[in-house]
N, C-alpha and C positions, 0 to 999 in steps of 0.2 A: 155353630158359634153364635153366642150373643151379643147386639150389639154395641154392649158395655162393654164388651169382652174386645171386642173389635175396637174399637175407642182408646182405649186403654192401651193396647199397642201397640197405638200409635200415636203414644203421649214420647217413646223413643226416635227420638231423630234420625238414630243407626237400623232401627228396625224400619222405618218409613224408607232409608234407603235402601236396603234391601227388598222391600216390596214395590218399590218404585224401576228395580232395575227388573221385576218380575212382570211389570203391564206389559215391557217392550215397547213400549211407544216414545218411540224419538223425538218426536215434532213435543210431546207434552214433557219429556225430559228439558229438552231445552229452553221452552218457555219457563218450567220450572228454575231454574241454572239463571235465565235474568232474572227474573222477579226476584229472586235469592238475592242476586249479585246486588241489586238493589236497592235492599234492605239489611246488608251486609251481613246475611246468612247463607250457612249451606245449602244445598239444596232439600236436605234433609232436614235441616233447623226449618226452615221456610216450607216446607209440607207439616209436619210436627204443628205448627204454630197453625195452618190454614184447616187442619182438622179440629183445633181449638176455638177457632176465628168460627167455622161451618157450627159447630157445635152450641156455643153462644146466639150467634148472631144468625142464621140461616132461618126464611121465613118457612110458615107451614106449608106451604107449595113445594118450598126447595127439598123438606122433608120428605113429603109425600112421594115428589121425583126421586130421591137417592132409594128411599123405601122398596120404590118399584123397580128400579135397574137393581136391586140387591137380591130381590124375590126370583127375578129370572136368570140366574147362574149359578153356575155350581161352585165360584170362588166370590161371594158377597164381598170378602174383606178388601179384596182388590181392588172390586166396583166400587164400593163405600169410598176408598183411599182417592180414587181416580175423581168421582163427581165432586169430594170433598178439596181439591185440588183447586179442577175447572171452577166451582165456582168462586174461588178464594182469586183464583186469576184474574176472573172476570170484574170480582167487585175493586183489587185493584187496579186494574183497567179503565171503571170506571172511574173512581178517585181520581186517577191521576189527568185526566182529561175534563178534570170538573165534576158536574151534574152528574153527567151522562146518559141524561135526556136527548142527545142529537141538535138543539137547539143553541144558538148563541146569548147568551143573555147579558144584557147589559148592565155597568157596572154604575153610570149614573146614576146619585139620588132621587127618589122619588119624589114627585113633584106635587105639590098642594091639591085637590079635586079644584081649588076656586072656591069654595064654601068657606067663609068667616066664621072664627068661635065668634062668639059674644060672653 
């Protein structure tokens, strides 16, 4: 399968849930099921949307990784569905806790160097 072809079926909400009840993975059902809850979509609207989200916006690293976890199985589309997921999680993860740099940054404005226009 190609993976346009792969893509493409899971521009379905209903077909994303069905492949999502296929990982078996609990622990990323339920992270899925908040972040859903959320954004107040399904869990299936909300994977739908984070294969579109992966698709736009996923850097050439993040490619390269799904590329590679797709290469080595003998159900890519899953894999594809799964890392497509994880990282839609992860970037609203980051969002919502800011940066997502690990660092606190400060909200005060920045202060002159001390150097005068003229």
């Amino acid at each position: 399968m190609m993976l346009g072809d792969i893509l493409r079926k899971f521009d379905d909400p209903r077909a994303v849930e069905d492949a999502l009840l296929q990982l078996g993975d609990l622990a990323l059902l339920t992270e899925i099921s908040k972040a859903a809850a959320s954004f107040g979509e399904t869990p299936g609207e909300y994977a739908a949307a984070s294969v579109a989200r992966f698709s736009g916006e996923a850097s050439d690293d993040d490619w390269v990784a799904l590329m590679s976890g797709m290469a080595r199985t003998e159900n890519p589309g899953l894999i594809c569905l799964r890392k497509m997921i994880e990282w839609a999680v992860a970037q609203d993860r980051q969002q919502s806790a800011g940066c997502g740099c690990g660092h606190k940054h400060s909200t005060a404005p920045e202060t002159d160097s001390g150097t005068d226009a003229k």
